[in-house]
Every structure is written in structure tokens, then in C-alpha cells.
C-alpha distance (Angstrom), angle and dihedral (degrees) to the residues before:
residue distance angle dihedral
X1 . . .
X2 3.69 . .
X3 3.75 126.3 .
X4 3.79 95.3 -118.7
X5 3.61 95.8 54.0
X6 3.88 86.0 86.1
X7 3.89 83.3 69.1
X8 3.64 122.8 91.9
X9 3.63 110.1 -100.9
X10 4.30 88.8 -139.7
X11 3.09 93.6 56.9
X12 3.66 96.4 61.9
X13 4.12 127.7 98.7
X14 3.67 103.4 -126.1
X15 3.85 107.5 -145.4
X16 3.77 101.8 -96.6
X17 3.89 88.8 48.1
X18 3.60 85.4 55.2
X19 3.77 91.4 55.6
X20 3.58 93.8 52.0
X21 3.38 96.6 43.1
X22 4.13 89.3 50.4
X23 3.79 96.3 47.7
X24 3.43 120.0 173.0
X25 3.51 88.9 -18.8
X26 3.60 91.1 84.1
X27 3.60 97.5 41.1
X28 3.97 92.0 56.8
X29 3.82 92.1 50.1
X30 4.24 85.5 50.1
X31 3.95 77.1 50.6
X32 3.14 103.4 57.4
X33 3.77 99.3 39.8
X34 3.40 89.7 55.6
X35 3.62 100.3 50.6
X36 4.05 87.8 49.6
X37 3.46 91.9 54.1
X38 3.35 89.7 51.8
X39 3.77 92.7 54.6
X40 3.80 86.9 47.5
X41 4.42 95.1 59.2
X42 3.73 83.8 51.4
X43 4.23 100.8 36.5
X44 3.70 127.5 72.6
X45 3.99 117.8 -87.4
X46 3.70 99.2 -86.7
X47 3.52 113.2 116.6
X48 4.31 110.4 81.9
X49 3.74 131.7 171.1
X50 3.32 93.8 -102.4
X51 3.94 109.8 -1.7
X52 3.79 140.8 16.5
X53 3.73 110.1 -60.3
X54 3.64 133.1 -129.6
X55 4.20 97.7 -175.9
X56 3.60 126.6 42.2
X57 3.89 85.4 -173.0
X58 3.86 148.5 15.5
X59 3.92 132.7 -141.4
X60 3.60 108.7 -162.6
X61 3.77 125.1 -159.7
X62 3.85 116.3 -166.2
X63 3.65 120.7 -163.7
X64 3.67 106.8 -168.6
X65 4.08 130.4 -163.6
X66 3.51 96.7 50.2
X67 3.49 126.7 -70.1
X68 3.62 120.5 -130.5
X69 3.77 112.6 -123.0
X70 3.82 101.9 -163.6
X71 3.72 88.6 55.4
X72 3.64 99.5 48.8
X73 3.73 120.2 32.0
X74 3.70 106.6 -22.7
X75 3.75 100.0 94.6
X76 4.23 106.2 -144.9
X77 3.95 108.8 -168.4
X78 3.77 95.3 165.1
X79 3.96 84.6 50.0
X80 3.75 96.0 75.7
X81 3.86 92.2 44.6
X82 3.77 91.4 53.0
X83 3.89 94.7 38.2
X84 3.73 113.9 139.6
X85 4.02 89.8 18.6
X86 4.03 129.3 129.5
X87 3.91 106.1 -111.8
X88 3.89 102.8 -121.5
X89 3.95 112.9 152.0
X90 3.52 95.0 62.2
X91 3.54 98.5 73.7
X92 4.44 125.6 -134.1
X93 3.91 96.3 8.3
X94 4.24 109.6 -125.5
X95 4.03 105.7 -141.5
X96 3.93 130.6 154.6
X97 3.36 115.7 -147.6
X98 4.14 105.9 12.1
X99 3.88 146.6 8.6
X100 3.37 113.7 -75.7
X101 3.70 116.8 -96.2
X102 4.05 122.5 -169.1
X103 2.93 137.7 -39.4
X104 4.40 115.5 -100.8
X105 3.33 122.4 -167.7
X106 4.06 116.2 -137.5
X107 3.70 113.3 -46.0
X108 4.05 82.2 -152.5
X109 4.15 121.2 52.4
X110 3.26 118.1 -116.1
X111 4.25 135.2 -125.3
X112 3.45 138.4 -174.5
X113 3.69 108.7 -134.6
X114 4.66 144.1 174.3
X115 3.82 116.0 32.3
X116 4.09 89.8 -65.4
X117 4.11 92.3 62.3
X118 3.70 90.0 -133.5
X119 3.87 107.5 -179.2
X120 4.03 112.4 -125.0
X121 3.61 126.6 166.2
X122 4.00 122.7 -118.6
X123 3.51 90.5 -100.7
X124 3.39 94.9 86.5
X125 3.81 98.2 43.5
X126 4.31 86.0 164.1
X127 3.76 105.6 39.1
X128 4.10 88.2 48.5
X129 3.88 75.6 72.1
X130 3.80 94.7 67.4
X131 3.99 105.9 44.3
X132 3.51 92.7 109.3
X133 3.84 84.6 67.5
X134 3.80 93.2 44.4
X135 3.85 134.2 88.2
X136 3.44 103.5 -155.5
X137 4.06 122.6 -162.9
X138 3.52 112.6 -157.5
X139 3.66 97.4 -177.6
X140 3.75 110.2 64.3
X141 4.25 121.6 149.8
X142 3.64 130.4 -168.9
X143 3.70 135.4 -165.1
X144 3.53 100.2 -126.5
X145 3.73 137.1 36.0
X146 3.59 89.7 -170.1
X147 4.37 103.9 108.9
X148 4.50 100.4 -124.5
X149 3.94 93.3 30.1
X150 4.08 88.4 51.4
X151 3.89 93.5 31.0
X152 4.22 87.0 56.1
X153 3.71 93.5 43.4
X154 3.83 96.0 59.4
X155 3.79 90.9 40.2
X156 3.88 95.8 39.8
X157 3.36 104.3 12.7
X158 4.02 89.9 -121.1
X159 4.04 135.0 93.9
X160 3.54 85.7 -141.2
X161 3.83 125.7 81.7
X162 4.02 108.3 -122.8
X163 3.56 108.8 55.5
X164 4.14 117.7 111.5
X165 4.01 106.8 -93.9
X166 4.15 113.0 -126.4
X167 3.51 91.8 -94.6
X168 3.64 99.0 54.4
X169 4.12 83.2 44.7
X170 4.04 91.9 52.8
X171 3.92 90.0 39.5
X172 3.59 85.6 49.9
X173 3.75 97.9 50.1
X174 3.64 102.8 43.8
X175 3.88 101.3 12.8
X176 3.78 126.0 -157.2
X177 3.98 139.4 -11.6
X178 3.53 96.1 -158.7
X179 3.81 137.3 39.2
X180 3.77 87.5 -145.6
X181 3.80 110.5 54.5
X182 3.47 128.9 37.6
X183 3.72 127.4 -93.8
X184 3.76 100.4 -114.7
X185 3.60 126.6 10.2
X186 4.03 132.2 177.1
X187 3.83 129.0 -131.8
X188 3.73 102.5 -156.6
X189 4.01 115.2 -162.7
X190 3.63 108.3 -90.8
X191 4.00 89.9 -130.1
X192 3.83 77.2 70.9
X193 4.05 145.7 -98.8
X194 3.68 128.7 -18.8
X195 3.58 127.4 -113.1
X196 3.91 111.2 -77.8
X197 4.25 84.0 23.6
X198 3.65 114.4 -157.6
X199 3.74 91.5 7.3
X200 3.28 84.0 83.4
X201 4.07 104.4 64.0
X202 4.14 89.4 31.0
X203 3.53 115.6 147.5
X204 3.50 82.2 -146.3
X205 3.88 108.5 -173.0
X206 3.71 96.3 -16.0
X207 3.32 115.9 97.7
X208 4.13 119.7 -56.2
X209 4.06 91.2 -113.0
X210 4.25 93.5 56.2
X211 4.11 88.1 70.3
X212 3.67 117.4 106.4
X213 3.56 118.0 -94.4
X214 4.06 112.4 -146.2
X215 3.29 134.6 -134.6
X216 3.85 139.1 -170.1
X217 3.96 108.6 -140.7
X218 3.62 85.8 -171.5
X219 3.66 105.0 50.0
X220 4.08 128.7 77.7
X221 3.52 82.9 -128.4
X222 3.95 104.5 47.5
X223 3.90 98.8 177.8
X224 3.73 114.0 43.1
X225 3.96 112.8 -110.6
X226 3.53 101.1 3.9
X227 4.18 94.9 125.7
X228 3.91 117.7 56.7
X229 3.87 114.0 -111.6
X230 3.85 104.3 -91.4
X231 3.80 84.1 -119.0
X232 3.61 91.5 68.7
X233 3.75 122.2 75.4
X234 3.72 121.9 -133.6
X235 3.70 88.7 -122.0
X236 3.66 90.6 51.8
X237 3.87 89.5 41.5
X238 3.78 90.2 51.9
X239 3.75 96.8 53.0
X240 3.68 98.0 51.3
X241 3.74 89.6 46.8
X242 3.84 93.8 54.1
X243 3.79 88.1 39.9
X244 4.00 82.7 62.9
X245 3.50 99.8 43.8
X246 3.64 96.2 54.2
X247 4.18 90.9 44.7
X248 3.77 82.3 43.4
X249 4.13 96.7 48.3
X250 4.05 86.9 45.3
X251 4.02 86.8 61.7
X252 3.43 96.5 42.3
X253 3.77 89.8 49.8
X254 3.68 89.7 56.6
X255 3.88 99.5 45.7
X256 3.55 109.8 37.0
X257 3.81 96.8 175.1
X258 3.87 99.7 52.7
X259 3.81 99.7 86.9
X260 3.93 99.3 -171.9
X261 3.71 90.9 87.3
X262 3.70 93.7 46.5
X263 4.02 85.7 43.2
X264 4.25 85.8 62.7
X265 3.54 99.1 41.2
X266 3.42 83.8 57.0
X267 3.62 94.4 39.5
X268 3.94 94.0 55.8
X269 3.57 88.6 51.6
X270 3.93 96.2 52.1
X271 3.67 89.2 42.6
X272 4.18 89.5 57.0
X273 4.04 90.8 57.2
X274 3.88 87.5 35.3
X275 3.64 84.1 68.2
X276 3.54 83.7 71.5
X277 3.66 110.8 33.3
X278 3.81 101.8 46.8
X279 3.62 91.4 53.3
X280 3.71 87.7 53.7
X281 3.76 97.3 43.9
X282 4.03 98.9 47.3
X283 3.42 88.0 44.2
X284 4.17 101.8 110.2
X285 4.56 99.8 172.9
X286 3.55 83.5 92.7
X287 3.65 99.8 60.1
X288 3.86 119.4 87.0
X289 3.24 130.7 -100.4
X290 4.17 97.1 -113.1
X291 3.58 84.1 58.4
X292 3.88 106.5 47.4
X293 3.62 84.2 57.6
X294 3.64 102.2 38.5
X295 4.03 82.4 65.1
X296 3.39 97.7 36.3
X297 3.81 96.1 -130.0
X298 4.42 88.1 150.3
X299 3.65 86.4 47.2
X300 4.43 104.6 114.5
X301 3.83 81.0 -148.9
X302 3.59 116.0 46.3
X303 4.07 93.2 3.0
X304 4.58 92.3 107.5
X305 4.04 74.8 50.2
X306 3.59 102.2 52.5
X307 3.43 94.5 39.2
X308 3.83 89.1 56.1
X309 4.05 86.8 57.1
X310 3.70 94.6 43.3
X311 3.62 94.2 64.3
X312 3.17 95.4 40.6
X313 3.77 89.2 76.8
X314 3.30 86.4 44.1
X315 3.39 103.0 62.3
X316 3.69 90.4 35.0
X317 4.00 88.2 61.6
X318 3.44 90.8 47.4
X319 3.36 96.1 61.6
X320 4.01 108.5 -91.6
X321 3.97 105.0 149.9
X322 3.76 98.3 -149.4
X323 3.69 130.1 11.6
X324 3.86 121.8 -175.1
X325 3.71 110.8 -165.5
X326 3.88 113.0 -174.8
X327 3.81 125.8 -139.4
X328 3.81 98.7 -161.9
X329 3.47 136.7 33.1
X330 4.05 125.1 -157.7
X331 3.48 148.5 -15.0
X332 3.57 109.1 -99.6
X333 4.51 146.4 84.6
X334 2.56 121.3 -43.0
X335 3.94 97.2 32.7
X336 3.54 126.2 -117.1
X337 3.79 100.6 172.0
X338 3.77 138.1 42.8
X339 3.78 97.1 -71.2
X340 4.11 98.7 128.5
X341 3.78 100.3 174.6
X342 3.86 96.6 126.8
X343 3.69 97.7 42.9
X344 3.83 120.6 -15.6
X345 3.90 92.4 -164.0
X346 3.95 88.3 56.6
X347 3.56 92.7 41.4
X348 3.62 98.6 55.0
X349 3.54 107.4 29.7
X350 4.31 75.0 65.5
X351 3.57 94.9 49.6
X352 3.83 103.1 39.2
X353 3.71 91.1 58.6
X354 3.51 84.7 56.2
X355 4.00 93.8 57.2
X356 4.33 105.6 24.4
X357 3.46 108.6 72.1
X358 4.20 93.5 35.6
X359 3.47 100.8 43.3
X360 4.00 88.3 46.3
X361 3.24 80.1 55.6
X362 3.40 110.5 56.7
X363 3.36 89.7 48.3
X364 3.77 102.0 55.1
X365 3.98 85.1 46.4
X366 3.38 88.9 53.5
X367 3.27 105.1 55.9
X368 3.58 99.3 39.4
X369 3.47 86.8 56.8
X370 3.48 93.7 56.0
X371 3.82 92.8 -116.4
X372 4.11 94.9 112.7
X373 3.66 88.7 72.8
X374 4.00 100.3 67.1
X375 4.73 94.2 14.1
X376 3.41 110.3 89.6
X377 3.87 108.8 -156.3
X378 3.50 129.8 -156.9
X379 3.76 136.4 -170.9
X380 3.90 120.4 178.2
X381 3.81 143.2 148.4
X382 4.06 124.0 -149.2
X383 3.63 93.5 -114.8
X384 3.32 142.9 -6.9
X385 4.52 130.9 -127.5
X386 3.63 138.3 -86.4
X387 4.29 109.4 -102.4
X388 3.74 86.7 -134.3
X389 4.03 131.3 57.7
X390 4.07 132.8 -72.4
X391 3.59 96.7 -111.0
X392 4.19 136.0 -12.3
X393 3.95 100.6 -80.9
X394 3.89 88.0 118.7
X395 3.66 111.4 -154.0
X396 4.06 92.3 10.5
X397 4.13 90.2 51.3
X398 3.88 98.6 95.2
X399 3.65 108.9 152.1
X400 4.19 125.2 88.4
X401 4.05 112.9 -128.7
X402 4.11 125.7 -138.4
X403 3.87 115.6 -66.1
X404 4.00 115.9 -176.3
X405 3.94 86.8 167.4
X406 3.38 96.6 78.3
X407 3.65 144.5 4.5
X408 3.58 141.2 130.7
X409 3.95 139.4 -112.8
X410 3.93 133.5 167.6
X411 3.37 146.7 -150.9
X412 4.15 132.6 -147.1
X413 3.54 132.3 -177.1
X414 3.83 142.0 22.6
X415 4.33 106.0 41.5
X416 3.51 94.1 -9.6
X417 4.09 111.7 135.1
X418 3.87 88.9 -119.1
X419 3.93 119.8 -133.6
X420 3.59 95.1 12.0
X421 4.06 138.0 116.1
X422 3.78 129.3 -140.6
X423 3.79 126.7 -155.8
X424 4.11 127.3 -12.5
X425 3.43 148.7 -134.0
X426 3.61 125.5 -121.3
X427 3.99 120.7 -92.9
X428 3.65 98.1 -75.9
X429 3.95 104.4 31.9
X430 4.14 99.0 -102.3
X431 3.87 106.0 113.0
X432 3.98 136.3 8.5
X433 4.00 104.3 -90.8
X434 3.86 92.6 -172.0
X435 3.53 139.4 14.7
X436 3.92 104.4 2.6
X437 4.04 106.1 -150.0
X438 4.24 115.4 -157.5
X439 3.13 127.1 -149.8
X440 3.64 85.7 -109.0
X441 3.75 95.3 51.1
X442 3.99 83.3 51.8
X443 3.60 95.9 53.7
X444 3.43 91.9 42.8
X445 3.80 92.7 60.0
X446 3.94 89.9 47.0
X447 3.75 89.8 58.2
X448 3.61 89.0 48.7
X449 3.34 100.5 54.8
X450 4.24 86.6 48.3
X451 3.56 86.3 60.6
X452 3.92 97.4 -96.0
X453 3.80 142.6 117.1
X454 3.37 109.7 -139.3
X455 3.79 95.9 -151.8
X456 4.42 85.0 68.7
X457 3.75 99.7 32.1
X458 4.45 90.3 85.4
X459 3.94 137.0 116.5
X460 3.71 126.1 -135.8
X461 3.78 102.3 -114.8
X462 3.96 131.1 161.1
X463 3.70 90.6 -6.0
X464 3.93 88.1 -49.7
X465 4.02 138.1 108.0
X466 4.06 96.8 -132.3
X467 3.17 121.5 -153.5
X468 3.45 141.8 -172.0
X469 3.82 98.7 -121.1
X470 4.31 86.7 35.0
X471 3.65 98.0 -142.8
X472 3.72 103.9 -28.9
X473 3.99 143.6 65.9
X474 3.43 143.6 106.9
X475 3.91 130.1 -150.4
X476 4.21 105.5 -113.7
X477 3.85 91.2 -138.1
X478 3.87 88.1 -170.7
X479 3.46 93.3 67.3
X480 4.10 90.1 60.3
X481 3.67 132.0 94.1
């Protein structure tokens, strides 16, 4: 039952007595917020929630499966002098699926590269290129090293499927750019969905219109039943629609407080100038030449990638407040994800080619578009990989188990202290040595940076003010310009 049932239904404004009773009132308010937000798409990101903002909007890049830290950017020195060793000084050994095996140093060599020195292995030959625009935080822990339960905590912040994910939180705090796209909308990988699937986008108890809205960058028809069937006319397709809206207004009218309906109405009217905009935005003939091929989107192996990367910029440009764009899809043989347990030098040598060259990309195009100064981009993975083997096969053990203990993400763009690293792992890559960073605390410092503290960005739900970060989080100042 809901709480305003208790109220007398008569003595309720329906919403067109509202309207009248509001008059222009209403209508200059509308006014006025649209004409600031107006100002803000052509101002400088300084206007947060709840402090001066550095982004006015986020790209995302998920890798899921688990990423293995000391093969990637989490340089291990010690590793190669204790390669093909039994682990002893760190105690019980925590593993997921196996008993540990030994240790292996990086199955990819290591270089420091950019006026900072940052260490990145030569599997990512192009985004070594960019670390002097990249914080990097080597010292990352998750609750879980279980795939969905760690895959919804980075997204949502939770174990638990249910809860709102951060972009349906941002979308929800500071709402759209543009009147013609929607606030936040997912790229899955075009292999297919991740682990946990739409779970991971959920508006969860936020309002119905904060969910992700997904698109296929490698479809003619990027969001699923946007068009009318060419058997319908657009008469015909009219009709029905204003058949629904008025059944749909009628409900609304009569339960205020459930915001699904209100959620679709809206819906149906995005979706009629979508039929415009998305068309626009996924179409790539107008890009040049140099920068088809500087993401690779003609490329028969990492073209479905690129193209995936490409737009989003292009939505982010057009005014798209959050884009997640996923580098992995799910669990399952062969792999399409992260998930090295087999071989972990197989597994990401597949996987990496997937991400380099686009992700490079986007952020060279980004900033020499300007856009890095006020996008805020992201790239993480829900945990990272043991330093030693799946299993005790020695020599024939070739795969990396789960690791929530430690693992590393960055950041790049607007506020971020470029070229720097935050936090590290101990000498071999097992557990944080200094400056352990949550999940929380990671959130935390996105909302920040968005112009929001995430201890008053939360919605009264069950009897409780949710939050993003639940009841925990700090800012990592050291990550900040």
C-alpha cells in the first residue's frame, strides 16, 4: 500500500488542475530552467549539485572478467625474480576457484612511458601513449570476487541486484543535457551482454526514466523498436500511440506517486525526437578519414569495437550525460570478457586488442576536441588477478585466478591530477601496501568531480536515505587536479 493512500482522494489536485491553478507561474520557472541549461551546454563545467564542478559528463568503459593487474599496468619487478616460486610469506592464500599454484611473473614486458614514466605493459602498445593524461590507482579492493556480485558493486555500488547503477544516480542528480537524447545510455559489447545484464544500468528504485537506455552501435537500428514496422502506417502508428498516451495520462492522473507511467509518457515522447537524433548521432560518413582509422571502426577485427568508442564521443558531444560502454560481454566458452583462467596471455592478448587502439582513441579525439577538459572518463574492471597460477600444474598452469584485494583502475580528463598514480600494491601484486581505495571511496571521487557530494545525492527508500556510496566513502583528494 502506498503512504498517500491514507489521503483523501478529493482532496487531491489532479494534474491539469494543478496547471491551472499554477498559471504562468509554472511556465516561467520551465523558462528559466531552460534558458540556464542552455547557458550550461555552452558554459564551462562549473555549476554541481552541491559544489563547483569539474565534469559536465562521464564516458565509462567497463572491462568485465577481471583484469589482471600485474599484466597490465601494475608494474611487478620482484615478480620475475620469484617466477615459478610457492607463495609463502603471505600467510593462508585467498583464491576462488583453485589452490594456488606459482607464482608467474608478467606474461607481457613491461615499460615506463610519457613524461610521468608510468609503467604499462606491451599490451597496450596505443594507450601507453596517453599516461601522461591518466591518473592511475593501483590499489583498488572489492568486496566480492564472485563475477555479478563484483560486476554490480562497481556499477551500483551494491553486491545485490536492485540498487540504481551510477549512471542512473548522476542522471538522476543533475538530469539531461539535451532534450533530444537520453541522459545515460549503455554501449553493450557487440559479442553480447555482461554478466548480471541489465542489472547493471537498472534504475533500480530511482525513478523508471534514470535506467540506461541501450543502444547497438553496430546495428541499422541501434535502439530496439524505435522505427514503426514498415507494415504499419504512420497514421495507424500515430493513433495507437495517442490512444496510449491518453490511457497512460488517465493512470498517471490517478497515482501520482508511481513514476513508471510518467517514466513512458516521457519515454514515448523522447523516442519521437529520437527518431531523429540517433540517426544523426550513429551516423559515422561524416567523419574524416584520419579519424575512421585512428579508431579503427573499418578494421574486420576491432572495427564493432571502434565503432562502439566512436560514438561514444558522439553522443557525449551531443549532450548524453553518462555513457557506459562495455568491453566484455558474458561468462561463458569461448570467452568474451576478461576471465583468463585457462591462459591469461591468450585471454588478454584477445581482449586488449579489443580496447587499445579505441580507447586511445577516444582519448586523443577528445582532447583535441577540447572535450577532455569538462568529460570525465573512466575505465575499470570489478577485480583484478591472483600474481601466481590457477591451480598447481606448474609449467602447464597458465591462467590467473580472481583477486578482489587488489587491482587497479584510472581516470583521465576533466579534474583529474594528470600523469599521476594513487595508492600501491605490495611487491608482488597480492594485497594493497598503501592507500587502499573502495569502491565507495572511488565513487565518491567520481561524484566529486561531477559536482556532487555523495553523502547528499540519496533517495528515501524502504524507510532508508540510499545512497550511492550506502553509508561509506571518502573523496581520494590525490587523485584531483
Amino acid at each position: 500500500m502506498h503512504p498517500h493512500n491514507a489521503v483523501p482522494q478529493n482532496n487531491w489536485l489532479n494534474r491539469r488542475s494543478f496547471l491551472d491553478h499554477a498559471g504562468t507561474g509554472l511556465g516561467s520557472i520551465a523558462l528559466a530552467w531552460l534558458l540556464q541549461r542552455e547557458s550550461l551546454l555552452a558554459a564551462p563545467a562549473t555549476n554541481g549539485l552541491h559544489l563547483p564542478a569539474k565534469a559536465k559528463r562521464i564516458i565509462h568503459i567497463f572491462s568485465p572478467g577481471g583484469v589482471s593487474q600485474v599484466d597490465t599496468f601494475d608494474y611487478k619487478p620482484e615478480l620475475e625474480k620469484l617466477d615459478g616460486t610457492k607463495l609463502t610469506s603471505k600467510g593462508e592464500l585467498d583464491t576462488f576457484f583453485a589452490s594456488p599454484g606459482l607464482l608467474r611473473k608478467s606474461v607481457f614486458p613491461f615499460k615506463q612511458h610519457g613524461k610521468s614514466g608510468a609503467w604499462v605493459s606491451e599490451l597496450f602498445p596505443h594507450l601507453s601513449t596517453c599516461v601522461d593524461d591518466m591518473a592511475f590507482i593501483h590499489s583498488m579492493v572489492a568486496k566480492s570476487p564472485s563475477h555479478s556480485p563484483a560486476c554490480f558493486q562497481m556499477n551500483t555500488g551494491f553486491t545485490l541486484a536492485g540498487f540504481p547503477s551510477m549512471g542512473g544516480w548522476i542522471s538522476y542528480g543533475l538530469g539531461n543535457l539535451s532534450d533530444n537524447l537520453p541522459s545515460f545510455v549503455v554501449l553493450p559489447d557487440p559479442r553480447g551482454l555482461v554478466n548480471g545484464g541489465t542489472a547493471n544500468w537498472s534504475n533500480g528504485f530511482l525513478p523508471a526514466q534514470h535506467q540506461g537506455t541501450m543502444m547497438n552501435g553496430s546495428s541499422n537500428n541501434p535502439i530496439a523498436n524505435l522505427h514503426s514496422p514498415e507494415n504499419v502506417s504512420s497514421s495507424a502508428r500515430v493513433a495507437g500511440l495517442k490512444l496510449i498516451q491518453s490511457a497512460n495520462s488517465s493512470y498517471a492522473d490517478a497515482d501520482p506517486f508511481d513514476s513508471s507511467l510518467a517514466a513512458r509518457l516521457k519515454s514515448y515522447e523522447l523516442a519521437g525526437r529520437m527518431q531523429t537524433s540517433i540517426p544523426e548521432a550513429v551516423n559515422f560518413q561524416n567523419e574524416p578519414e584520419h579519424i575512421r582509422k585512428l579508431y579503427g571502426i573499418d578494421d574486420p577485427v576491432i572495427g564493432a569495437s571502434g565503432r562502439n568508442f566512436l560514438l561514444a564521443r558522439r553522443l557525449s558531444e551531443r549532450g548524453v550525460r553518462f555513457v557506459q560502454l562495455y568491453n566484455g560481454g558474458a561468462l561463458g566458452s569461448p570467452r568474451i570478457n576478461w576471465d583468463g583462467h585457462e591462459d591469461v596471455k591468450d585471454n588478454h592478448q584477445k581482449q586488449g586488442l579489443l580496447l587499445d587502439q579505441p580507447c586511445a582513441a577516444l582519448l586523443k579525439d577528445l582532447k583535441q576536441r577540447g572535450m577532455l577538459e569538462d568529460t570525465l572518463v573512466v575505465w575499470s574492471t570489478e577485480f583484478g588477478r591472483t600474481p601466481f597460477t590457477q591451480g598447481n600444474r606448474g609449467p602447464q598452469s597458465l591462467g590467473r585466478d580472481h583477486h578482489q584485494h587488489t587491482f587497479t583502475c584510472w581516470l583521465a580528463g576533466a579534474g583529474v591530477k594528470a600523469g599521476s598514480k594513487y595508492g600501491a600494491s605490495d611487491e608482488i601484486g597480492y594485497k594493497v601496501a598503501n592507500d587502499p581505495v573502495s569502491i565507495y571511496d572511488f565513487h565518491a571521487t567520481i561524484l566529486n568531480l561531477m559536482g556532487i557530494n555523495h553523502e547528499k545525492l540519496s533517495y528515501y527508500h524502504n524507510g532508508i536515505a540510499r545512497r550511492l556510496t550506502d553509508v561509506h566513502g571518502h573523496v581520494v583528494k590525490g587523485l584531483l587536479a
